[in-house]
TORVEX-390378 format. One record per residue (C-alpha): residue in three letters; x, z, y. Coordinates in Angstrom, 1 decimal. Last residue first. Layout:
[pt ALA [X Z Y]]
...
REM end
This chain:
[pt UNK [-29.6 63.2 -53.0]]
[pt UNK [-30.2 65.8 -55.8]]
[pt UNK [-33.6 67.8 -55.3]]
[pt UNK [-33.6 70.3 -53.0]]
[pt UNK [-37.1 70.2 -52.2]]
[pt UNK [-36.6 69.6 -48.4]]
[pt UNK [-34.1 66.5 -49.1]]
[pt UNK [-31.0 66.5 -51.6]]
[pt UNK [-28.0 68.8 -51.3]]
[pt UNK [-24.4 67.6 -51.5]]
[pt UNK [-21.4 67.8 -54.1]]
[pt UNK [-22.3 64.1 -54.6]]
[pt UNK [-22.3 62.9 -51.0]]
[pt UNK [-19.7 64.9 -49.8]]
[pt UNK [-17.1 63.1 -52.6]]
[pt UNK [-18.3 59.9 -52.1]]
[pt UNK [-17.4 60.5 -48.4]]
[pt UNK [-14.0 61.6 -49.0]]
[pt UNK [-13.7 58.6 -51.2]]
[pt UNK [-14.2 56.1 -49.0]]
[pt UNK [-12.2 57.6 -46.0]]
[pt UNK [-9.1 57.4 -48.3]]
[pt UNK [-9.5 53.9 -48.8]]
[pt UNK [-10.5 53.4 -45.5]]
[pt UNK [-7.4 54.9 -44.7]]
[pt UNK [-5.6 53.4 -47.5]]
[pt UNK [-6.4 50.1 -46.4]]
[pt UNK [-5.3 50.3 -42.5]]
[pt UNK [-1.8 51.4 -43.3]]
[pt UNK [-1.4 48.3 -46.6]]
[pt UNK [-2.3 46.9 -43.0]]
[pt UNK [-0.1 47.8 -41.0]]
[pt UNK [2.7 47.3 -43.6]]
[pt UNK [1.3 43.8 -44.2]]
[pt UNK [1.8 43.4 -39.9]]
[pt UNK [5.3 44.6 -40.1]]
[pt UNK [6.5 42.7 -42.9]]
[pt UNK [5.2 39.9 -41.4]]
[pt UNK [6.8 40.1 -37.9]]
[pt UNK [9.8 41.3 -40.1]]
[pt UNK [9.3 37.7 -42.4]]
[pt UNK [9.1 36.1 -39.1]]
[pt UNK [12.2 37.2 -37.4]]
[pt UNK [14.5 36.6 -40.9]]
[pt UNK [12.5 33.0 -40.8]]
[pt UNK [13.5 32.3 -37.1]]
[pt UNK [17.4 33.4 -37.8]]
[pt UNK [17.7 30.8 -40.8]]
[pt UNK [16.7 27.9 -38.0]]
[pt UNK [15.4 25.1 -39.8]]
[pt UNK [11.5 25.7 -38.4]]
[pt UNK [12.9 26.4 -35.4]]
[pt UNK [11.8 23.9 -32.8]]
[pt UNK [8.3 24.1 -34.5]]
[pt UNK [8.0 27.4 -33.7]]
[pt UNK [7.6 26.6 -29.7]]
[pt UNK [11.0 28.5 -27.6]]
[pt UNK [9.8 31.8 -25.8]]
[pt UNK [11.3 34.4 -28.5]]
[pt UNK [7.5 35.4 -28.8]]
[pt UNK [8.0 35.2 -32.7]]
[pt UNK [4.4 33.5 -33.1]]
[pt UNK [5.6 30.7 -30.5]]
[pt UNK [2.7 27.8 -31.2]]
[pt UNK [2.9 25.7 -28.3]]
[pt UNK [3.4 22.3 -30.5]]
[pt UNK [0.7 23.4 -32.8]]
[pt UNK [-2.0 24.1 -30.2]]
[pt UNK [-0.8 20.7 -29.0]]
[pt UNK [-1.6 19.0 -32.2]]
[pt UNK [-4.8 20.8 -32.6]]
[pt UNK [-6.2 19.9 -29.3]]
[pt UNK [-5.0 16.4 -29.9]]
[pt UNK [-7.0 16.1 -32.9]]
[pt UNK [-10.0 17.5 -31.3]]
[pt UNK [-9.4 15.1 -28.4]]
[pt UNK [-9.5 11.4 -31.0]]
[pt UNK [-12.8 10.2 -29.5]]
[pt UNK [-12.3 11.4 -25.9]]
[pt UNK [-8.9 9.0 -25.9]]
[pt UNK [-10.8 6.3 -26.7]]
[pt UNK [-13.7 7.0 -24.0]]
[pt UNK [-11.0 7.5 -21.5]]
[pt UNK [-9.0 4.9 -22.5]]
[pt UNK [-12.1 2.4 -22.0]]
[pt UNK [-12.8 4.3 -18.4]]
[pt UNK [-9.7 4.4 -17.2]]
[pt UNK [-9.0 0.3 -17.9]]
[pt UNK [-12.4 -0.4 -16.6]]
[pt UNK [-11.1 1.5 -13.1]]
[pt UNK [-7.6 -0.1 -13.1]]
[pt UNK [-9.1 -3.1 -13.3]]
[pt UNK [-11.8 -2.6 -10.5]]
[pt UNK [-8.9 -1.3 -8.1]]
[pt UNK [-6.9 -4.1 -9.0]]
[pt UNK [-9.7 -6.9 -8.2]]
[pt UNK [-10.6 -5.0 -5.0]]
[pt UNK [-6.9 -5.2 -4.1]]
[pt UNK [-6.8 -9.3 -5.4]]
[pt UNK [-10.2 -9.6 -2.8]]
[pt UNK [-8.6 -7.8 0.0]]
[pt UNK [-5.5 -10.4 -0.4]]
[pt UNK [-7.6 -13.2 -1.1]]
[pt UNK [-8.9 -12.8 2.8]]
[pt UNK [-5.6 -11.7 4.4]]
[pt UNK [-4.3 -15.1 3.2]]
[pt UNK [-0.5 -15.3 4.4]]
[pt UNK [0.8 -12.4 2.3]]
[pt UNK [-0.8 -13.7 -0.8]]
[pt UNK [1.6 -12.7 -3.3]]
[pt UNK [3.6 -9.7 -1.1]]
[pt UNK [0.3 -8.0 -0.6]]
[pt UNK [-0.6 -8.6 -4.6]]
[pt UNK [2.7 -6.9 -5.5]]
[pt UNK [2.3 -4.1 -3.7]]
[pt UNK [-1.4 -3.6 -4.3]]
[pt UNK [-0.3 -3.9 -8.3]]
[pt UNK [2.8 -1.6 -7.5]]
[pt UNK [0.5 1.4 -6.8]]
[pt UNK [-2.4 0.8 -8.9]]
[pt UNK [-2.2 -0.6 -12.4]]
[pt UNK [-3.9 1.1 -14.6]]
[pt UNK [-4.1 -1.2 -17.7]]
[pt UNK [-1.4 1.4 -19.0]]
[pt UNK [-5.1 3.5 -20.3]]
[pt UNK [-5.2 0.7 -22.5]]
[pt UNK [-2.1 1.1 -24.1]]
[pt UNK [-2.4 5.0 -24.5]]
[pt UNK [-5.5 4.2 -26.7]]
[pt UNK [-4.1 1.5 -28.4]]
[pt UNK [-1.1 3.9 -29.4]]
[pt UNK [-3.8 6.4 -30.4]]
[pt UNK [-6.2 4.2 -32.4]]
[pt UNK [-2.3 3.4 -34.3]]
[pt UNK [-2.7 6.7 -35.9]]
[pt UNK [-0.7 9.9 -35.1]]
[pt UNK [0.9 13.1 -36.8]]
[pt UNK [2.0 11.3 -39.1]]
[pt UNK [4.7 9.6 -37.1]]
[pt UNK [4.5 5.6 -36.6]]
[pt UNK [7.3 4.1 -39.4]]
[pt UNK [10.8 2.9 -38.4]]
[pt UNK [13.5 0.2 -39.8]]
[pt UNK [12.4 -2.3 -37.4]]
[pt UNK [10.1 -4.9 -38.2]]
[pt UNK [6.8 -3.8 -38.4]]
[pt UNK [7.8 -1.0 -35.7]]
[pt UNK [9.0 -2.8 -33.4]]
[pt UNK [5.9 -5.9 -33.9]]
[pt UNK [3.6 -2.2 -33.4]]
[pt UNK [4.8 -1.3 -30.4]]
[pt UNK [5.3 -4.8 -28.5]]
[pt UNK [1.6 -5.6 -30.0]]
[pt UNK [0.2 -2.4 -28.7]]
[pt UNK [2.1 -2.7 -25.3]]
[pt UNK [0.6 -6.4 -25.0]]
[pt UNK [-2.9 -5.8 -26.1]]
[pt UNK [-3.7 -3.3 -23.8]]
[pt UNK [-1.7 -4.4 -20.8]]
[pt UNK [-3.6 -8.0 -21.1]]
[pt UNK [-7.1 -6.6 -21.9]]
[pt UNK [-8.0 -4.7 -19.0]]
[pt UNK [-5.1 -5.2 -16.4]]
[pt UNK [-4.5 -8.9 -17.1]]
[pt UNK [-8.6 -9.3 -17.3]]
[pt UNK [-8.8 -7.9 -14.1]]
[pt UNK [-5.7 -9.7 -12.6]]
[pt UNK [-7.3 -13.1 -14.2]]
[pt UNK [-10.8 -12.2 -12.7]]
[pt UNK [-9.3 -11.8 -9.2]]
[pt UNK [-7.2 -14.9 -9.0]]
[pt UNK [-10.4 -17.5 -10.7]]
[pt UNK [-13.1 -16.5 -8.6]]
[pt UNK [-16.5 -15.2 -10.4]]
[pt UNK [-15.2 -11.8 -11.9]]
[pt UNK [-14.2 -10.1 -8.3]]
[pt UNK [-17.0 -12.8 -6.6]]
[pt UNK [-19.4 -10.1 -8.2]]
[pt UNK [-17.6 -7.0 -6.7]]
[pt UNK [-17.7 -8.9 -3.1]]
[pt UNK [-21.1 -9.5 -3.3]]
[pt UNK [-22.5 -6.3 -4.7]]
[pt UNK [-20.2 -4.8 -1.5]]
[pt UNK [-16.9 -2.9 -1.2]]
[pt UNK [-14.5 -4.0 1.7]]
[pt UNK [-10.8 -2.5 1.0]]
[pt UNK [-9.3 0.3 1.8]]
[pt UNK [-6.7 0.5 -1.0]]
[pt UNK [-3.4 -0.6 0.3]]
[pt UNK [-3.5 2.0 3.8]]
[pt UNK [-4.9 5.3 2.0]]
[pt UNK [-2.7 4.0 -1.0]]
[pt UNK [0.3 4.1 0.7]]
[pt UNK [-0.1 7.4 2.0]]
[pt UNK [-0.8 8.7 -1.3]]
[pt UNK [2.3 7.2 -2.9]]
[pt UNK [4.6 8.4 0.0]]
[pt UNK [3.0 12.1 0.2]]
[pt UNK [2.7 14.5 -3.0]]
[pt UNK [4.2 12.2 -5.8]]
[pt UNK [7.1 10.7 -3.6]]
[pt UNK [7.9 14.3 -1.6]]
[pt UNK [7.1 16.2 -5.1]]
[pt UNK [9.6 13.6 -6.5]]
[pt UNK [12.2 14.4 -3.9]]
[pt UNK [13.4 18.0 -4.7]]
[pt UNK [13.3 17.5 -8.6]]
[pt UNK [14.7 14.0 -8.2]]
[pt UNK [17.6 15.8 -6.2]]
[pt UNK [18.8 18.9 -8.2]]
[pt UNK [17.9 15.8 -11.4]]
[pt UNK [20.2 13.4 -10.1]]
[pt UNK [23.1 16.0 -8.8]]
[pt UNK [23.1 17.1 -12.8]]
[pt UNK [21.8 20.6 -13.8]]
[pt UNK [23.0 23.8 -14.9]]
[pt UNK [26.4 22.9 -14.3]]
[pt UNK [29.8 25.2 -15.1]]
[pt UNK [30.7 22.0 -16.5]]
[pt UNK [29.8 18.5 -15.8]]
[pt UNK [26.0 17.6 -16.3]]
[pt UNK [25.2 13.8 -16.7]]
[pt UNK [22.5 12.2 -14.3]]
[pt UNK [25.4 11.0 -11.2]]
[pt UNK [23.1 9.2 -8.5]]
[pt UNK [24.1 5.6 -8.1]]
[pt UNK [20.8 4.2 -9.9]]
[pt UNK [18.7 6.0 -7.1]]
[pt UNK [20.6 4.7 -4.4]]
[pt UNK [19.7 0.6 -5.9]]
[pt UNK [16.1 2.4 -6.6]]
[pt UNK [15.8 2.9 -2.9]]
[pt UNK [17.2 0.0 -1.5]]
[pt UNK [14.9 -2.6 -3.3]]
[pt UNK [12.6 -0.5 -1.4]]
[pt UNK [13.0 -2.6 1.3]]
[pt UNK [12.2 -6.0 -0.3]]
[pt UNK [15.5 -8.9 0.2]]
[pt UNK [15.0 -10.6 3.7]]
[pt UNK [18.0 -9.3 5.0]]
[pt UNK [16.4 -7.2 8.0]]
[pt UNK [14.9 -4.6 5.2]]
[pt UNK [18.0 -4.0 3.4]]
[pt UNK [19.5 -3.3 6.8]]
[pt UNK [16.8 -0.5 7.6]]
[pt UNK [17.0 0.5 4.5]]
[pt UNK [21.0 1.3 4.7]]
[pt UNK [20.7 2.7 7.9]]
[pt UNK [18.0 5.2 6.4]]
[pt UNK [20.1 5.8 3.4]]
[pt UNK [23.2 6.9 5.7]]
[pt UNK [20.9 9.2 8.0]]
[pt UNK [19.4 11.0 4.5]]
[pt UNK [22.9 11.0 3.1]]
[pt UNK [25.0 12.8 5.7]]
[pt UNK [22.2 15.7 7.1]]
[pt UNK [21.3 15.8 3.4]]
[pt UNK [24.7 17.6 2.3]]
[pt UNK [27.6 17.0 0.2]]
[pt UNK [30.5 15.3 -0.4]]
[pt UNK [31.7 15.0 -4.5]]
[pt UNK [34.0 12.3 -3.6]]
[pt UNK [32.0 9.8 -6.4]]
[pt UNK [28.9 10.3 -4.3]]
[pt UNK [30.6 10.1 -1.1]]
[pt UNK [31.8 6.6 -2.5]]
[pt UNK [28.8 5.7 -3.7]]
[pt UNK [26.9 6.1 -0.3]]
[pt UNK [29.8 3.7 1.1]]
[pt UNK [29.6 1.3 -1.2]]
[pt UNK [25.8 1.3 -0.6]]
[pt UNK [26.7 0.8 3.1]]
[pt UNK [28.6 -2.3 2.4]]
[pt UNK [25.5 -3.8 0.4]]
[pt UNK [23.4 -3.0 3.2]]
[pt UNK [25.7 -4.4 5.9]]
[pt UNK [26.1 -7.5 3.9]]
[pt UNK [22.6 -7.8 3.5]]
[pt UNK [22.1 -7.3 7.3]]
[pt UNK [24.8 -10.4 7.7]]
[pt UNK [23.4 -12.5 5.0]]
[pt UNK [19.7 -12.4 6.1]]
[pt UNK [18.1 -14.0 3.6]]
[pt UNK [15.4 -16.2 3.7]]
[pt UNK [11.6 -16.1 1.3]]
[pt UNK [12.3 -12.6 -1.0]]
[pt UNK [9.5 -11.9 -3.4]]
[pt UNK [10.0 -13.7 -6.4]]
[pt UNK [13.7 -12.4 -7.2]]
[pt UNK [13.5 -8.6 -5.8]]
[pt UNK [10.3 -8.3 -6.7]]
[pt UNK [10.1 -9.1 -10.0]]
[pt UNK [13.5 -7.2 -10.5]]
[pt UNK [11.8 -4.2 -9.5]]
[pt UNK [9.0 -4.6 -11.6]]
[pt UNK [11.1 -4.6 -14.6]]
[pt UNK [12.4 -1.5 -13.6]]
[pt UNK [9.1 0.0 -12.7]]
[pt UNK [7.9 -1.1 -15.9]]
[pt UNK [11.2 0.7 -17.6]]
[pt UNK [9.7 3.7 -15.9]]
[pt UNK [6.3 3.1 -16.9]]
[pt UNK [7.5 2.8 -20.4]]
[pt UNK [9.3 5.9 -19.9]]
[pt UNK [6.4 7.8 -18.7]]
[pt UNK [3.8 6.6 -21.5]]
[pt UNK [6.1 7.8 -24.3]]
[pt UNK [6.7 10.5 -23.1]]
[pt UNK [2.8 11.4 -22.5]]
[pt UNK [2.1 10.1 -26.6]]
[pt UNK [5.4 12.4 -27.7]]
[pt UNK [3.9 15.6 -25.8]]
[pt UNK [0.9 14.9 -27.3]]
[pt UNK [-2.3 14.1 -25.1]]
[pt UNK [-4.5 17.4 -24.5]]
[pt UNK [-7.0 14.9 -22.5]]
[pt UNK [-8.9 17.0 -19.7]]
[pt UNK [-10.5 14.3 -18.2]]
[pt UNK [-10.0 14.7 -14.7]]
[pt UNK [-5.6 15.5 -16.2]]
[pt UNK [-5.5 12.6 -18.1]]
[pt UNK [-6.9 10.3 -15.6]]
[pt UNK [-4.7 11.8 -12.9]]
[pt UNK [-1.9 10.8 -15.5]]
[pt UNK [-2.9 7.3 -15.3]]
[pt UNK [-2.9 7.4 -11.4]]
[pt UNK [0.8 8.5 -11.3]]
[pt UNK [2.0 6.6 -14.2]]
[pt UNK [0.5 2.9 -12.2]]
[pt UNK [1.6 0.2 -14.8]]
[pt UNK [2.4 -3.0 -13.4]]
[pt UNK [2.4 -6.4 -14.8]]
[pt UNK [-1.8 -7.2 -13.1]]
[pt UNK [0.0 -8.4 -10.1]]
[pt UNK [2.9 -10.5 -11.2]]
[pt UNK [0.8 -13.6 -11.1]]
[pt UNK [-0.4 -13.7 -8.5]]
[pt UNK [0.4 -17.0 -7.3]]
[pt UNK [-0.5 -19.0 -10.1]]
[pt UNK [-3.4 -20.2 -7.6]]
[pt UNK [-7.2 -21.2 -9.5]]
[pt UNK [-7.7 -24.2 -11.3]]
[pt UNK [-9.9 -22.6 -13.4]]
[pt UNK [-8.5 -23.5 -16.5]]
[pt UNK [-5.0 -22.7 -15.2]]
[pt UNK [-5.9 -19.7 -13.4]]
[pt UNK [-7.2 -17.9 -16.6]]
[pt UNK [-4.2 -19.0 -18.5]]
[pt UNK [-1.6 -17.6 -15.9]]
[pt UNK [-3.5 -14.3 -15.1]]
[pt UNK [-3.2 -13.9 -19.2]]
[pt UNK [0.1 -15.2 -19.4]]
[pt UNK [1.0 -12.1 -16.6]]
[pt UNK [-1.0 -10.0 -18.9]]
[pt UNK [0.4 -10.7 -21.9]]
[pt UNK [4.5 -10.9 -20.0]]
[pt UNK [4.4 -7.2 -18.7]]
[pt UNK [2.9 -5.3 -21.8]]
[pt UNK [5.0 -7.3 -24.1]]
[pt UNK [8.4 -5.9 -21.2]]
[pt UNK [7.2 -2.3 -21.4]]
[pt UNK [6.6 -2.3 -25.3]]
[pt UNK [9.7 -4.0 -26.0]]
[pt UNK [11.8 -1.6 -23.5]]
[pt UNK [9.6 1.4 -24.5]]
[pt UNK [10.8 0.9 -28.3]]
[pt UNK [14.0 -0.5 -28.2]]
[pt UNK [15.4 2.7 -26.3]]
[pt UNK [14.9 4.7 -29.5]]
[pt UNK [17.5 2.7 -31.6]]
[pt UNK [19.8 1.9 -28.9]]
[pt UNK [20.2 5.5 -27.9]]
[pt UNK [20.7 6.6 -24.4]]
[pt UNK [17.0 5.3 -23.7]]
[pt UNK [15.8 8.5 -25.0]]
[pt UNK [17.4 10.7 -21.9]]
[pt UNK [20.7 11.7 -20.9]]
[pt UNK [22.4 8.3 -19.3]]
[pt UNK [19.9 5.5 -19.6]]
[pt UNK [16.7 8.0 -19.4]]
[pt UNK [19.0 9.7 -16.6]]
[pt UNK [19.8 6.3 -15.0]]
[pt UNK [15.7 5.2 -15.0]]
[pt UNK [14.5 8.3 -13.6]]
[pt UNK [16.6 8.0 -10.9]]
[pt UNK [15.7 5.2 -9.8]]
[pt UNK [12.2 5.5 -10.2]]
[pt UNK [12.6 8.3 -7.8]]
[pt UNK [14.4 5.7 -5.2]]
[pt UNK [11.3 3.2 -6.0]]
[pt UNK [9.0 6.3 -4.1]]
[pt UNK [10.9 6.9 -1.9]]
[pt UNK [11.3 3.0 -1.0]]
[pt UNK [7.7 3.2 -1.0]]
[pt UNK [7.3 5.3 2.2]]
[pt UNK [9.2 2.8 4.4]]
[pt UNK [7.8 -1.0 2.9]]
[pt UNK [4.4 -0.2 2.1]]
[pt UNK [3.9 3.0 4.2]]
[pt UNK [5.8 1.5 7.3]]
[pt UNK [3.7 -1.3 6.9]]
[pt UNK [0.5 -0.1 6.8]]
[pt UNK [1.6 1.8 9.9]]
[pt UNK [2.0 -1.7 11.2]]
[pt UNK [6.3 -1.9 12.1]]
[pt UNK [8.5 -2.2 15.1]]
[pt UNK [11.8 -2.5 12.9]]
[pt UNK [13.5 -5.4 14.2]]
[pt UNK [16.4 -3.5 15.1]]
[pt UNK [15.0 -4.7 19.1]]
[pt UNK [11.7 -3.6 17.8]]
[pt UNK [12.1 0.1 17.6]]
[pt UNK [9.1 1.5 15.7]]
[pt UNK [5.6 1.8 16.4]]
[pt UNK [2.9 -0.7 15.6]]
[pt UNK [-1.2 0.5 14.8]]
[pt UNK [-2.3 -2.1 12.5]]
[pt UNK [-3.2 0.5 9.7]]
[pt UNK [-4.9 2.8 12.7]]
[pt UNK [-6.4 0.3 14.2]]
[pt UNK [-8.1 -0.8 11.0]]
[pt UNK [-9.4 2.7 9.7]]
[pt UNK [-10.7 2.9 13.2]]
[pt UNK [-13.0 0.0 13.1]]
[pt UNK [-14.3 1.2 10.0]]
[pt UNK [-15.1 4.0 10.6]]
[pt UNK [-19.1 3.5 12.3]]
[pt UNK [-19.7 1.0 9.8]]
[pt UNK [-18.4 2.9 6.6]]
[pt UNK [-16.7 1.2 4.2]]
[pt UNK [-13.3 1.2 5.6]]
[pt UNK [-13.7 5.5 5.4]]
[pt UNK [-14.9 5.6 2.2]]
[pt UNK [-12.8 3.1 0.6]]
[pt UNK [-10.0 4.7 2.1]]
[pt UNK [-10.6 8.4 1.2]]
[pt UNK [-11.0 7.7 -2.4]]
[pt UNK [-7.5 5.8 -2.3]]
[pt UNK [-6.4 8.7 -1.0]]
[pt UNK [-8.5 11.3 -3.3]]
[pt UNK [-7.0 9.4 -6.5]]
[pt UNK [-3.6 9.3 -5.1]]
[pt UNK [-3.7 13.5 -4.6]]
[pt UNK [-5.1 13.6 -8.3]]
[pt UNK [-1.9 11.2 -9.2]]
[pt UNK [0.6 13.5 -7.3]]
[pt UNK [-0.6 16.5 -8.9]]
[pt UNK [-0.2 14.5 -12.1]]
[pt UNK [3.1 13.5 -11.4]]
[pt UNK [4.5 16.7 -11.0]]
[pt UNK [3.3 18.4 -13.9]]
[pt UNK [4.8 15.3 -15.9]]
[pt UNK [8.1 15.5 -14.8]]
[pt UNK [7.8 19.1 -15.6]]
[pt UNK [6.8 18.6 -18.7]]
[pt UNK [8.7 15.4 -19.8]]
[pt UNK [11.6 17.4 -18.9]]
[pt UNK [10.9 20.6 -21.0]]
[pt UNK [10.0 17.9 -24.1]]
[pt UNK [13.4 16.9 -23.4]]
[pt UNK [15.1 19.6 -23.5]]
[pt UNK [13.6 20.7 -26.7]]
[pt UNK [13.9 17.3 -28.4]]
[pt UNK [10.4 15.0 -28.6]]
[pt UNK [8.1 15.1 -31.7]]
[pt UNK [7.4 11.3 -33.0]]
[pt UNK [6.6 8.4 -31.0]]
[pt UNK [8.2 6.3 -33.8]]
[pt UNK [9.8 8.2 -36.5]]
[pt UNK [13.0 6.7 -38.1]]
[pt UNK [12.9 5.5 -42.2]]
[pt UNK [14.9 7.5 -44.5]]
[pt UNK [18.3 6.5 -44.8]]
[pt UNK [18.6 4.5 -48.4]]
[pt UNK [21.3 6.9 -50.5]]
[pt UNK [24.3 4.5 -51.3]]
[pt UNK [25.0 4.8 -55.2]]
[pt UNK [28.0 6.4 -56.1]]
[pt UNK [31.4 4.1 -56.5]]
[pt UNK [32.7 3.6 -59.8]]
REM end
């Protein structure tokens, strides 16, 4: 008779990351968050500076100044070079991301990819039915309605960081790889909804001069002085064909090998993503957002943001459509998956996290440039209509996040904890034989020191018990 099959125990959801990983996410994340507080003072710096009369005019010249050659059809708007030039950096570090998350990081497995890929995709499609709705029964355009489907990781970690938020380790992963599989997604949105005519001799070119990048890759060549000239040709034809420009990027990105061989310390994709990101964090997404985000501020034009039918349905996308669609994706995976939230957190901490995805920032101005490209007019009014978003969204996930800190605190304080100073966080090895031998000596020593301590005083105790009974007494000699 065959022995009863013992039920697997259910899989933890957003629960404690792997060593490696968590040393990732953290250094990922370190990045990023300089990056974001550098975004925040760019897009600071724009508003300022196209809201001032006496600037203004030379906030515009300087966005519509051209340069470039024009005979290769490249004699671009500053703006344009950032949007179209500086982004593709930025989309080839997504790329990356995304084939080591696919290769070496929690997307590799089925089970843990479902996740982020459910979350990412709910949080995409509620807020794009949400713009939808709201410009049906307004008869406003359907145009823009990718805008409010990105998540801004950059600008969302700034958040964290102003605010002081001692997230979780598994709360920030989380966060990054659904961005990442946003990015993905928004990507594709751009790539299929965003290209009028193609060009198919320049996209033959590009396509022929990613072969080419591949091939080197696969050849084991090295050296920047033969990629970085290769990838710019390759742009520069992506961008001729009609298809988005930084379309290029991730496509590079993807190609990158993210799995260590031997004798490697680390893969060709992370040597470069750790060189580039600081590059896409520290100038590309802050350029591009001194040029997206300097738009016209007035009472008038913030009212007309929740009064025309376009901006209020990317506000409410941003605000209530991210929030509601990455906590529904999480929680219908978890209701019907074989997994259960980790104990360590409560559902108030998924939402929290949702909403604070409302940012949408970078991609959002992207996206909205690209959906009403020939109204300049709607155009500053769908950036306004992001910016405001993405600010309610902060402030609601800051204020939720504030609520649950002193659990966080201790949470992190836990996850740091290294008592046998051996450098690696004690809850790593808690089933490591080895780590409970180091402890009980760290013990041993310590009760020793103090069995020590208490026989001193001990013995100091009764020394002076002894001098005060053999003693005299006051002038009279009386016992003291």
């Amino acid at each position: 008779m065959a022995a009863p099959r013992t039920p697997k125990a259910p899989r933890k959801v957003l629960g404690r990351l792997s060593l490696p990983e968590r040393a990732f996410v953290a250094d990922a994340l370190r990045t990023e968050t300089v990056g974001g507080v550098l975004l925040l003072l760019a897009a600071v710096a724009a508003l300022i500076w196209a809201n001032i009369p006496a600037l203004r005019h030379s906030y515009e010249t300087l966005a519509d100044l051209h340069m470039g050659p024009g005979t290769l059809g490249l004699n671009l708007s500053m703006a344009h070079w950032a949007a179209d030039g500086l982004l593709a950096v930025f989309f080839f570090v997504a790329g990356i991301e995304l084939k080591r998350e696919l290769v070496a990081g929690d997307l590799r497995d089925p089970r843990a990819a479902v996740l982020p890929v459910v979350a990412a995709l709910c949080g995409m499609a509620v807020p794009a039915l949400v713009y939808t709705l709201t410009n049906l029964t307004t008869g406003g355009s359907t145009q823009g309605w990718a805008v409010p489907t990105a998540t801004d990781i950059a600008f969302a970690l700034a958040v964290l960081a102003v605010i002081g938020t001692s997230l979780p380790s598994a709360l920030r992963a989380f966060l990054l790889t659904l961005a990442v599989v946003d990015d993905l997604f928004a990507i594709l949105i751009i790539a299929v909804f965003f290209t009028d005519g193609l060009n198919f001799a320049a996209l033959g070119g590009a396509a022929a001069g990613l072969v080419v990048f591949w091939l080197l890759l696969r050849k084991g060549v090295r050296g920047w002085y033969v990629y970085v000239p290769l990838a710019m040709v390759i742009w520069a034809l992506m961008y001729n064909s009609g298809v988005h420009a930084t379309i290029a990027g991730v496509a590079m990105g993807l190609m990158l090998r993210c799995t260590t061989r031997e004798g490697e310390e680390h893969s060709p994709g992370e040597h470069v993503e750790h060189l580039v990101r600081p590059l896409s964090a520290g100038l590309a997404v802050p350029v591009f957002a001194l040029f997206s985000a300097g738009v016209k501020v007035s009472g008038g034009a913030l009212a007309d943001v929740f009064t025309k039918p376009e901006t209020l349905g990317v506000v409410l996308g941003l605000v209530v459509g991210k929030a509601l669609g990455i906590f529904g994706g999480t929680w219908l995976t978890v209701r019907f998956t074989r997994a259960s939230l980790s104990e360590d957190l409560a559902w108030a901490d998924v939402f929290a996290v949702a909403t604070l995805a409302g940012i949408g920032f970078t991609v959002s101005l992207l996206i909205g440039e690209l959906a009403f490209a020939r109204d300049a007019v709607l155009t500053d009014e769908v950036k306004a209509a992001v910016l405001t978003g993405s600010l309610i969204a902060a402030v609601c996930a800051t204020v939720l996040l504030k609520i649950r800190n002193g659990k966080y605190r201790r949470l992190c304080a836990e996850e740091e904890r290294d008592d046998d100073l051996d450098g690696i966080p004690d809850v790593y090895e808690e089933d490591d034989p080895a780590y409970h031998l180091r402890m009980a000596q760290i013990h041993e020593r310590k009760a020793a020191e103090h069995r020590r301590i208490a026989a001193e005083r001990a013995a100091a105790a009764r020394h002076g018990l002894a001098e005060v009974a053999g003693g005299a007494g006051e002038e009279d000699d009386r016992p003291a």
